[in-house]
C-alpha positions as CSV (number, residue, x, y, z in Angstrom):
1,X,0.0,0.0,0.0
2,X,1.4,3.1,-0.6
3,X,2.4,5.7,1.9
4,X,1.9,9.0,-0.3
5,X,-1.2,10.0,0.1
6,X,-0.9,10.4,3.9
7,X,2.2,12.5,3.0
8,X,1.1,14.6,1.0
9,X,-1.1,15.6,3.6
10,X,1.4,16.0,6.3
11,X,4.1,17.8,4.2
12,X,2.1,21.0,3.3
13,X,1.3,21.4,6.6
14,X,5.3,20.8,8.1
15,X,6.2,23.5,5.4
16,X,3.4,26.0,6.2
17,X,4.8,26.1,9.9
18,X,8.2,27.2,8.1
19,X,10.1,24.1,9.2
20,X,13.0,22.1,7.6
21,X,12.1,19.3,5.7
22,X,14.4,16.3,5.2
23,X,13.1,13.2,3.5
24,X,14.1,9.5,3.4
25,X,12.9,7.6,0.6
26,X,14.1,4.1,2.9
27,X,13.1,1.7,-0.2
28,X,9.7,2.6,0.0
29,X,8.8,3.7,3.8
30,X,9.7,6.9,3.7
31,X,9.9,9.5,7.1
32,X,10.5,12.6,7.3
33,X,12.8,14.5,10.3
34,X,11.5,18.1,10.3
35,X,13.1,20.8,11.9
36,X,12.9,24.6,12.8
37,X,15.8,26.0,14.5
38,X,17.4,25.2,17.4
39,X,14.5,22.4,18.4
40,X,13.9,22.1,22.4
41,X,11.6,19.1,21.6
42,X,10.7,16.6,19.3
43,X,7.4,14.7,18.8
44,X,7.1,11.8,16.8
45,X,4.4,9.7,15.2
46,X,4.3,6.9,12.9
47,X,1.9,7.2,9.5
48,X,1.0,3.6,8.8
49,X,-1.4,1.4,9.8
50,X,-2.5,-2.4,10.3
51,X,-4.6,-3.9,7.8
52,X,-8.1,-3.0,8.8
53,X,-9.7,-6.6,9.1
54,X,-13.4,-7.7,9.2
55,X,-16.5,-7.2,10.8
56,X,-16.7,-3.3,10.8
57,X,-20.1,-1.3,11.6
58,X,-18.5,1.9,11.1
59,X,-16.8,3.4,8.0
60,X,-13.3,4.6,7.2
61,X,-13.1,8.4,9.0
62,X,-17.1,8.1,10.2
63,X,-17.4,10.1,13.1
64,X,-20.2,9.5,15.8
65,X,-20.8,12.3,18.3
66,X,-17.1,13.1,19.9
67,X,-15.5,9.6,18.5
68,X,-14.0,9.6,15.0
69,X,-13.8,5.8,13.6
70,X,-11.3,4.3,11.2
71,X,-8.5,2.1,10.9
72,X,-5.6,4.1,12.5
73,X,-8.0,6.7,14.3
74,X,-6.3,5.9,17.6
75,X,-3.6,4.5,16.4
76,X,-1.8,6.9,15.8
77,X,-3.2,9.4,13.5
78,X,-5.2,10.9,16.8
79,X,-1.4,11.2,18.2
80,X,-0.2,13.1,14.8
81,X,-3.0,15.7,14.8
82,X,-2.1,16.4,18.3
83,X,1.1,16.9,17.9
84,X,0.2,18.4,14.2
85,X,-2.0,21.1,16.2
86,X,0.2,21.9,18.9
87,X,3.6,22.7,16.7
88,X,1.6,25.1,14.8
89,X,0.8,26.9,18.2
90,X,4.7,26.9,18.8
91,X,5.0,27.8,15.1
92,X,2.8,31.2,15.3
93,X,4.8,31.7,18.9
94,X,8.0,31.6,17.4
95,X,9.4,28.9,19.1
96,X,11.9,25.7,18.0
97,X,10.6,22.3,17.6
98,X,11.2,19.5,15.6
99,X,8.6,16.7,14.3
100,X,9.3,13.0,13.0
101,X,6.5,11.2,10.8
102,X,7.8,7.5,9.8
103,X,6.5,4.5,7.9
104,X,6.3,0.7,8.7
105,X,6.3,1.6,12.6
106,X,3.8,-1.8,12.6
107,X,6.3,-4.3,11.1
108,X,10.1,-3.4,11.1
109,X,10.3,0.2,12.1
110,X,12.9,0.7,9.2
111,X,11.4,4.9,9.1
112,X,12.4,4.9,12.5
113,X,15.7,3.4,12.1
114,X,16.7,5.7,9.1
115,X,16.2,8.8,10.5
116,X,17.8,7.8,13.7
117,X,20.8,7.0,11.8
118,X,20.7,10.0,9.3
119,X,20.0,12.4,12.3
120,X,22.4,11.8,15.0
121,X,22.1,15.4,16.4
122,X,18.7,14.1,18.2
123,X,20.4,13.2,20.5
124,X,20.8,16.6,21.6
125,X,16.9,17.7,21.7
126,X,16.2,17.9,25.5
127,X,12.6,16.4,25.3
128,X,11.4,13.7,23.0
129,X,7.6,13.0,22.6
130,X,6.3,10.0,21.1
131,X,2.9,10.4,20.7
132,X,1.5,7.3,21.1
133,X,-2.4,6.6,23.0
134,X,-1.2,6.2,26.5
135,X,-4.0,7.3,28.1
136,X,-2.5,10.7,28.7
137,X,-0.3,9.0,31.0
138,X,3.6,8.8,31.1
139,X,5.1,5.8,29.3
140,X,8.7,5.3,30.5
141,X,9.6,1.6,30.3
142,X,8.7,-1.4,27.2
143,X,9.3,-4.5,26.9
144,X,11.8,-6.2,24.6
145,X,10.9,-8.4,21.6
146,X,12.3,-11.4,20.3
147,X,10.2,-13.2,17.5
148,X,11.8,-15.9,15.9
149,X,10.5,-19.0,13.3
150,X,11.4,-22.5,14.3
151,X,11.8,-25.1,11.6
152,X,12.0,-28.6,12.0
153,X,13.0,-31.3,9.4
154,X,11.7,-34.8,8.4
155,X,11.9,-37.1,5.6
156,X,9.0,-37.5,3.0
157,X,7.3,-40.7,2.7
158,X,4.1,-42.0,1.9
159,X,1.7,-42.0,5.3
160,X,0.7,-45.5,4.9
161,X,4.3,-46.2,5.5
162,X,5.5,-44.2,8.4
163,X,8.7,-46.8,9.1
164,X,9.9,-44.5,5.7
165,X,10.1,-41.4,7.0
166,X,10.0,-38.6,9.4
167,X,7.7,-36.8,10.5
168,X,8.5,-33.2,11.2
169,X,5.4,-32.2,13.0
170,X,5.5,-35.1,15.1
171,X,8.8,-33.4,16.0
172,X,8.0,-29.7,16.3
173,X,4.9,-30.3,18.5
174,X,6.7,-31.4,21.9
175,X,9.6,-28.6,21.4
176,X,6.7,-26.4,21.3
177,X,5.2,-27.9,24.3
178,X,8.7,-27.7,26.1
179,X,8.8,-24.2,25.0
180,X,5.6,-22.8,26.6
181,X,5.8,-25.6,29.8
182,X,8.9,-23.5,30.6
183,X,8.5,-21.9,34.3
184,X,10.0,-18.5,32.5
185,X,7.0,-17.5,30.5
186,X,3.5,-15.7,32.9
187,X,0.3,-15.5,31.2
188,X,-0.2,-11.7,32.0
189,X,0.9,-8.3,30.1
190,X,2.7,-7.9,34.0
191,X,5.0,-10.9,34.0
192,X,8.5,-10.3,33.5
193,X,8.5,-12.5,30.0
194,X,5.3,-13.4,28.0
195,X,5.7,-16.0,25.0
196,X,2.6,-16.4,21.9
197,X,3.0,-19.1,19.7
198,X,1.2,-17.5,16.8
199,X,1.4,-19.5,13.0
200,X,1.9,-22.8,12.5
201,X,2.5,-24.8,9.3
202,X,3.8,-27.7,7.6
203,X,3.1,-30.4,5.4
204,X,2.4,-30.8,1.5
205,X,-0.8,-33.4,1.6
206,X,-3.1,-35.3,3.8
207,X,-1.8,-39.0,2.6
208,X,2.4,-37.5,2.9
209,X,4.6,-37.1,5.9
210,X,5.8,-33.6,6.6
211,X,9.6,-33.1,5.5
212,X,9.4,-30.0,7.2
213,X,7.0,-28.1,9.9
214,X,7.5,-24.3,11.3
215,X,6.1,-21.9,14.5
216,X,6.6,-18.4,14.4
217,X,7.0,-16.9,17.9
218,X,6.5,-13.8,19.7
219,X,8.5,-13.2,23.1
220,X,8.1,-10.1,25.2
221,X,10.9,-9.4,27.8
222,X,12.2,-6.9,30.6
223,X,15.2,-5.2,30.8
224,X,16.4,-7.8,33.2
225,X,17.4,-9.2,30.1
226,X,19.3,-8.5,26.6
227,X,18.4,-9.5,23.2
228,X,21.2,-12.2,22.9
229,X,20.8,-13.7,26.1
230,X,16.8,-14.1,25.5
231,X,17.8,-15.4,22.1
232,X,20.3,-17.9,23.7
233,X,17.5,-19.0,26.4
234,X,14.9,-20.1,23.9
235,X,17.2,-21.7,21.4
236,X,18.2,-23.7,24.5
237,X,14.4,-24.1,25.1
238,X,13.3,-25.5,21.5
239,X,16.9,-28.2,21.9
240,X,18.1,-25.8,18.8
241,X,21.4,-27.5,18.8
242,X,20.0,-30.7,17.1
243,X,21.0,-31.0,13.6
244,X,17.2,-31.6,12.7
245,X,16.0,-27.9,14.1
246,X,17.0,-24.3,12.5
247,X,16.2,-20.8,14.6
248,X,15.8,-18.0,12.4
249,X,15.3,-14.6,14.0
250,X,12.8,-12.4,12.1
251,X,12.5,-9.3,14.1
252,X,13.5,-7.9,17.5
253,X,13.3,-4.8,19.4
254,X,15.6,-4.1,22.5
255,X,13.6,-3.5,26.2
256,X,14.0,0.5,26.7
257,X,13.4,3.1,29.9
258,X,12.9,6.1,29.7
259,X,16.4,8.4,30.8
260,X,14.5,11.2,32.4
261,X,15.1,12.7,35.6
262,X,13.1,11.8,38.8
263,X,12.7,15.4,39.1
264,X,11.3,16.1,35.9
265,X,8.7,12.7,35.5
266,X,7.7,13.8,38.9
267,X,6.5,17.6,37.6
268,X,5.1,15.9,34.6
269,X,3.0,13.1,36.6
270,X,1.8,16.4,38.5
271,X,0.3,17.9,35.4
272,X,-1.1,15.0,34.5
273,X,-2.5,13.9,37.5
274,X,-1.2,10.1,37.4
275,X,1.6,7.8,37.6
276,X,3.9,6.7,34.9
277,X,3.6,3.6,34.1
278,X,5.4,0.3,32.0
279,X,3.6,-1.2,28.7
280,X,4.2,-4.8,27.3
281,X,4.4,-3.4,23.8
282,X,7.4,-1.4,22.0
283,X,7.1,1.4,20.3
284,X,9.4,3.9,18.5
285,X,10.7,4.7,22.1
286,X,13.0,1.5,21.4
287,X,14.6,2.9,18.5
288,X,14.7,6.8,19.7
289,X,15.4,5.8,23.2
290,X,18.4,4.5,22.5
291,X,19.7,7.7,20.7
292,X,18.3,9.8,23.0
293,X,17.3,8.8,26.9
294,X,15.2,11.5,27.4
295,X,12.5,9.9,25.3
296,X,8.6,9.5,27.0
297,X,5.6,8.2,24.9
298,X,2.4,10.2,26.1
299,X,-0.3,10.6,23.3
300,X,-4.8,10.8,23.3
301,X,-6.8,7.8,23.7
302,X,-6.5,4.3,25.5
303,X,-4.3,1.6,23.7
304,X,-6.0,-0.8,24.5
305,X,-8.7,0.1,21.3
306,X,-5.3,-0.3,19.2
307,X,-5.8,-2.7,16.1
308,X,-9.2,-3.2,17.2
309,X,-12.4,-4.0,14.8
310,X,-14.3,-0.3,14.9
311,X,-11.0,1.4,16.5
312,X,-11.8,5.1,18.0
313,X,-10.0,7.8,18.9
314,X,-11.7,10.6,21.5
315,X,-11.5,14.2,19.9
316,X,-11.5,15.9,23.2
317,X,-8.5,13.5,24.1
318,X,-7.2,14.8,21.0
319,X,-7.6,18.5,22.0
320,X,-6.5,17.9,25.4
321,X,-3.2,16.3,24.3
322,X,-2.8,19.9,22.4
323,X,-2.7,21.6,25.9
324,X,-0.7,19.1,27.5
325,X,1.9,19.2,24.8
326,X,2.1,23.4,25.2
327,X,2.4,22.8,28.8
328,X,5.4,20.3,28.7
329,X,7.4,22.5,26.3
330,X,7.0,25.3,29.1
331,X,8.6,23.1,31.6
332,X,11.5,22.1,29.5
């Protein structure tokens, strides 16, 4: 799907404010790091979606009394007019900002990871925003994530004569069992490490043994531990070093906290009126984070109506993000 129209939306309104403008292309996710003058904060917010799924009552952009519906609505493009609204407020005040919009935030975070690494003076922005649906509450801490495919590998035969082969679903099944038997993994968002075991497959025919069978699998982890060493546990877990097994790493994200001082979380959690608080999800904080620690994700609406069939986003969350926004760049 492409990512232009949403662009072209954004852009006009980054260059009305009189800011900077420097595009990455990034093979066909573009973002965009925009900038005017010497910026004292940043906010970010990714452009893409999720597919939007079935079983929708409401359409695309429908709005019903103060909720706007749609695919995206909370997540995030609530988080972008916010953020959209309030810079043009600084703008007309004269004051330096800067704004990030990326692409394919949902799968790989590669808009993310480009302008991090073509924009290495972020670090030096005292306040980053991302503007995530947080419940207008402080987000300072995500989990890590390690998803991975395991493949094991049989021998074709015909099924009527089992003695000729080997079955590799016969021999995926109790690694997976082994796997999420393990005392490591809780069954809530608040456990230190969460596993989902979420596609399956394998097998060519109902009358031929399975040469080969996979499991793609989603782990969520705290900082208590790195991406290697929860890589190294699980291999362990699934017997990885026998010859018949292959663990293939598809996509990771490293646990991040947020670097900001006591002092300064403890004025913002006044304005708020709430606690920050940890989430079992990463967002771009994990790539930004890491180039800058003073890095929070605060943004309208509840995530828990993220990726959800008839997803909402509040507008009066949206408008009182605006103020809260304004406020926080006084504080800085």
């Amino acid at each position: 799907m492409s990512k232009e129209p949403v662009l072209q939306v954004v852009t006009p309104l980054l260059e009305k404010m009189g800011l900077t403008i420097h595009r990455h292309e990034n093979a066909g996710n573009p973002a965009i790091f925009a900038t005017k003058g010497s910026p004292k904060i940043l906010f970010n917010g990714h452009l893409d979606t999720v597919p939007k799924g079935e079983g929708w009552k409401y359409g695309m952009g429908q709005v019903d009394d103060d909720r706007v519906y749609g695919r995206g609505s909370l997540d995030m493009k609530g988080g972008c007019t916010s953020l959209l609204l309030a810079c043009e407020i600084l703008a007309e005040k004269g004051m330096d900002f800067a704004i990030i919009f990326t692409t394919d935030e949902e799968v790989g975070m590669s808009g993310a990871k480009i302008v991090a690494e073509k924009h290495p003076e972020i670090a030096d922005i005292p306040l980053l925003i991302i503007c995530e649906p947080t419940g207008m509450l402080p987000v300072i801490d995500e989990k890590g994530i390690v998803q991975f495919r395991i493949t094991t590998f049989g021998k074709n035969a015909h099924s009527a004569m089992p003695e000729l082969g080997r079955n590799a679903i016969a021999d995926l099944i109790p690694r997976l069992n082994e796997l999420i038997d393990s005392e490591l993994f809780g069954l809530s968002q608040h456990d230190p490490v969460t596993i989902g075991i979420n596609m399956i497959s394998g097998g060519t025919g109902m009358n031929v043994m399975p040469e080969s069978a996979s499991a793609v699998i989603d782990v969520r982890f705290h900082s208590k531990y790195t991406n290697p060493e929860m890589l190294g546990i699980l291999k362990k877990l699934v017997r990885a070093d026998d010859e018949s097994v292959q663990v293939e790493l598809i996509h990771e994200l490293v646990p991040v906290t947020s670097g900001i001082s006591k002092e300064f979380l403890a004025r913002l959690e006044t304005l708020l009126g709430g606690k920050a608080y940890s989430v079992p999800y990463g967002t771009e904080m994990a790539v930004f984070g890491q180039l800058n620690p003073n890095t929070i994700v605060l943004g309208p609406g509840g995530s828990t109506m993220a990726h959800q069939t008839d997803e909402w986003v509040d507008v009066n969350d949206v408008v009182r993000a605006v103020d809260v926004y304004l406020e926080i760049t006084k504080m800085i």
